[in-house]
C-alpha positions as CSV (number, residue, x, y, z in Angstrom):
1,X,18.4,21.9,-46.3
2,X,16.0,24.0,-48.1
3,X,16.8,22.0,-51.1
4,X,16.3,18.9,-49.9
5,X,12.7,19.2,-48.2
6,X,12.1,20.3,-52.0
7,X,13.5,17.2,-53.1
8,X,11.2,15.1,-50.6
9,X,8.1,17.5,-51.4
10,X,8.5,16.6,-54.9
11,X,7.8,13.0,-53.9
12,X,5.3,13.3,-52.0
13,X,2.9,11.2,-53.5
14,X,5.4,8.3,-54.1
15,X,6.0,8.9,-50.5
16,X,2.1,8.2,-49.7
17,X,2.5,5.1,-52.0
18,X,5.1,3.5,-50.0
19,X,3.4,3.9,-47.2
20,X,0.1,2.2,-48.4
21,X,2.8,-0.8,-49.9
22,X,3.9,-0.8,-46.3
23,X,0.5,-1.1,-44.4
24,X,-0.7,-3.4,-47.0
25,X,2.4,-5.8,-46.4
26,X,2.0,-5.4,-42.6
27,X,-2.0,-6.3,-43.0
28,X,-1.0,-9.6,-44.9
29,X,1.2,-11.0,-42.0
30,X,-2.0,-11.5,-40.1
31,X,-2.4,-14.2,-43.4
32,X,1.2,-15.7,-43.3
33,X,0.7,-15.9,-39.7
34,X,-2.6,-17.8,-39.5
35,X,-1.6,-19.8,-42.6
36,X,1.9,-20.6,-40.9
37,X,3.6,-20.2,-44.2
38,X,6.8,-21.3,-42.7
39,X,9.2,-20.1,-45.9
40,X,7.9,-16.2,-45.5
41,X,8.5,-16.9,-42.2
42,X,12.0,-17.6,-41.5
43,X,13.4,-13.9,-42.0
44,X,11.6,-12.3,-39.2
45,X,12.5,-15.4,-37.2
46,X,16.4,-15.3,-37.4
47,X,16.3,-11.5,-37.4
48,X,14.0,-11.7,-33.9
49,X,16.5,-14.6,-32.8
50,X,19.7,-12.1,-33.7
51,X,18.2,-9.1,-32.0
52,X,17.4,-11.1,-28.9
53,X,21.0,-12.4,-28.4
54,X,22.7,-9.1,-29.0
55,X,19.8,-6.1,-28.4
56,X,18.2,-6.9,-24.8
57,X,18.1,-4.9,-21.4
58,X,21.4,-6.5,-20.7
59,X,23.4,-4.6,-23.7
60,X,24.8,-1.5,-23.3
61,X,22.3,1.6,-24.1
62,X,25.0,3.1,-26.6
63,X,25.3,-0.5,-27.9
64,X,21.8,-0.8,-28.6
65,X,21.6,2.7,-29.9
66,X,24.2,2.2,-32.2
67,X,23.1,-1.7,-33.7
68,X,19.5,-0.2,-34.2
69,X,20.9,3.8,-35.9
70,X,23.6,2.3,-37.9
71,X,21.1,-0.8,-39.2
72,X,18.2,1.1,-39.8
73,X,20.3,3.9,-41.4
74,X,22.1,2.0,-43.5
75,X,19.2,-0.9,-44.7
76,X,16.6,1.8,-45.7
77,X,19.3,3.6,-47.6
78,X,20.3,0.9,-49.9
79,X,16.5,0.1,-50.0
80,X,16.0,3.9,-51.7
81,X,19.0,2.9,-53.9
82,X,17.3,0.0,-55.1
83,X,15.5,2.7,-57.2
84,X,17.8,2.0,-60.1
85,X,16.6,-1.4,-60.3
86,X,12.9,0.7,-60.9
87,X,10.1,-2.1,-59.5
88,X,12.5,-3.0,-57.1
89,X,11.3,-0.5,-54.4
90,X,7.9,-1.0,-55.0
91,X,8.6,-4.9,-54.1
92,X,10.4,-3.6,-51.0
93,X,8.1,-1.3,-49.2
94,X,5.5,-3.9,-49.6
95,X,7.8,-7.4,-48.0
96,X,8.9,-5.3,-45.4
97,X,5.6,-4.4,-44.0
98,X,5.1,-7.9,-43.8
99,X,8.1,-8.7,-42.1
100,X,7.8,-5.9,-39.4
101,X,3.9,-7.5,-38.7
102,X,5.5,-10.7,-38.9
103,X,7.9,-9.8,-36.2
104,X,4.6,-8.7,-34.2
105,X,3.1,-12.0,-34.5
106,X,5.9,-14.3,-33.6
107,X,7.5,-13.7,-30.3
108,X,4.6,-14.7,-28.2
109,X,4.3,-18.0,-30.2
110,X,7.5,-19.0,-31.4
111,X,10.5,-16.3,-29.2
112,X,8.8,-17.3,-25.7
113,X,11.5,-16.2,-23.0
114,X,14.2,-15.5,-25.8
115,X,13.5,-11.4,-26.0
116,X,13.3,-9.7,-23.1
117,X,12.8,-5.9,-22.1
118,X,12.6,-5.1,-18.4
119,X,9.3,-4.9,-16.7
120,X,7.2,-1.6,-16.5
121,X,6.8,-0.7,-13.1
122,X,4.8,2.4,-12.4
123,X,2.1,4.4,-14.6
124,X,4.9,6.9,-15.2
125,X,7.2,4.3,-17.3
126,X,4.1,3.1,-19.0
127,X,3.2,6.3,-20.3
128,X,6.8,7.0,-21.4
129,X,6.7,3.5,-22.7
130,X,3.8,3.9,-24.5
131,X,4.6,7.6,-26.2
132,X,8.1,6.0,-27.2
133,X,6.8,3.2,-28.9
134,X,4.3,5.1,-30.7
135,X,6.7,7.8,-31.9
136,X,9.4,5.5,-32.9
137,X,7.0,3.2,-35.2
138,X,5.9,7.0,-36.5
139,X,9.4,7.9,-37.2
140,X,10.4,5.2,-38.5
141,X,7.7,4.4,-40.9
142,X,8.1,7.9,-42.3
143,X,11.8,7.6,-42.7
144,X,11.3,4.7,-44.6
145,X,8.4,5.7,-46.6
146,X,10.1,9.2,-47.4
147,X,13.4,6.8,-48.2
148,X,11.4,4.7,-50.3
149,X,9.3,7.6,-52.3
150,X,12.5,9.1,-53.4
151,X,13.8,5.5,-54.2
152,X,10.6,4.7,-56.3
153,X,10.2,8.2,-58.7
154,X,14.5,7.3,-58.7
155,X,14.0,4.1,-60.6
156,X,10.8,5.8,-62.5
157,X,13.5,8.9,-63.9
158,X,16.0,6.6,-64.4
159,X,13.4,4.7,-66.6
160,X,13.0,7.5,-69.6
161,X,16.7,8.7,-69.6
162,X,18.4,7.9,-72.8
163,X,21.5,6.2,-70.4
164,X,19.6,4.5,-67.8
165,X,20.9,1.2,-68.8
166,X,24.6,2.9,-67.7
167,X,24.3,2.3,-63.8
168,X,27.7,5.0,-64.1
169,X,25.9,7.5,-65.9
170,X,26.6,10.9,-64.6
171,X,22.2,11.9,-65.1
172,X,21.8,8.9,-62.5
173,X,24.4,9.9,-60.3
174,X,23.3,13.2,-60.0
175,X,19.5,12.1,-59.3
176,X,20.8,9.8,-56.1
177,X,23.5,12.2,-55.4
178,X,19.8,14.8,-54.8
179,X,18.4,11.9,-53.0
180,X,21.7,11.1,-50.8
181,X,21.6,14.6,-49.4
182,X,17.7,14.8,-48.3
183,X,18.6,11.2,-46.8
184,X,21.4,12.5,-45.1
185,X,20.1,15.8,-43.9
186,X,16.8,14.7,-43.0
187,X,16.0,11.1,-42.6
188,X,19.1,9.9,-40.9
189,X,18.6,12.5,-37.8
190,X,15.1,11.2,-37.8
191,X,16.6,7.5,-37.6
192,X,18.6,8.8,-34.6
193,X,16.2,10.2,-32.7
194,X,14.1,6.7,-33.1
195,X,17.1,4.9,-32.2
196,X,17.8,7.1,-29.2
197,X,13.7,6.1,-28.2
198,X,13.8,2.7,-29.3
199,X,17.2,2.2,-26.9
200,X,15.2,3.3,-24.0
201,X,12.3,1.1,-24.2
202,X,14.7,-1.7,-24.5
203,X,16.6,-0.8,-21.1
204,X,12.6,-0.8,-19.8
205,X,12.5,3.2,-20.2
């Protein structure tokens, strides 16, 4: 464990990049938005239109939990493996940003009475609602810009070794293989915890 919070502190400053990439993506989907560029568009529509038919109040809560652990889990890990393909994670951190604002911005225009979450009732769910919401947009944006730090100096080592052209190369296996770990031992219980949050504000708390 020790070793890989020393792997994440290492890239701590790609971490604070990704992050910026992130917030700067989500602050340009006010743009697409308002411009109705329909082509940037059509992503966060079909993945709002898929989440409402299978992730609403009417799925089971292990269901839910499980669609939302095992796809955030397993997107933002191949998104930090992208690393080897260097500007690839830079390009990443910055479209998804503006997908997730995009995804803000659209259901009350375009998903009217297609995603539902059952109604707050009481200042006691609102509270819990609103302390969920904020911690799992917390989480998960630190997952994924941790994820995406440690995919960014990946693809910026991979750059000056003498075999980075060799995607087998036992010098870049071992730097995932570094990476994989602090994933696994610190990120993906993160994602679970958000999942487990995220699952109760969809069955309305």
């Amino acid at each position: 464990m020790t070793g890989s919070l020393g792997v994440i502190n290492n890239n701590i400053y790609f971490t604070w990049f990704a992050m910026l990439l992130f917030f700067s993506g989500f602050c340009s989907s006010y743009l697409v938005d308002r411009l109705d560029i329909k082509l940037l568009k059509k992503f966060p529509e079909w993945f709002l239109s898929i989440m409402a038919r299978y992730v609403n109040s009417e799925t089971s809560f292990i269901g839910i939990f499980l669609v939302i652990f095992l796809f955030n889990s397993i997107s933002i890990y191949i998104y930090m493996s992208s690393g080897i393909f260097v500007v690839l994670p830079f390009i990443i951190a910055f479209i998804t940003g503006m997908n997730v604002g995009l995804t803000v911005f659209i259901p009350p225009r375009h998903m009217a009475g297609r995603y539902h979450v059952r109604e707050l009732t009481g200042p006691l769910q609102i509270i819990r609602f609103l302390f969920f919401s904020t911690a799992v947009l917390v989480l998960e944006v630190t997952v994924f810009s941790l994820a995406l730090g440690m995919g960014m100096s990946f693809g910026v080592e991979a750059m000056y070794l003498p075999s980075a052209a060799e995607f087998s190369s036992p010098i870049l296996i071992d730097l995932l293989a570094a990476r994989s770990q602090a994933y696994l031992l610190v990120c993906v219980p993160l994602l679970a915890v958000s999942a487990y949050m995220e699952a109760n504000i969809i069955k309305g708390i």
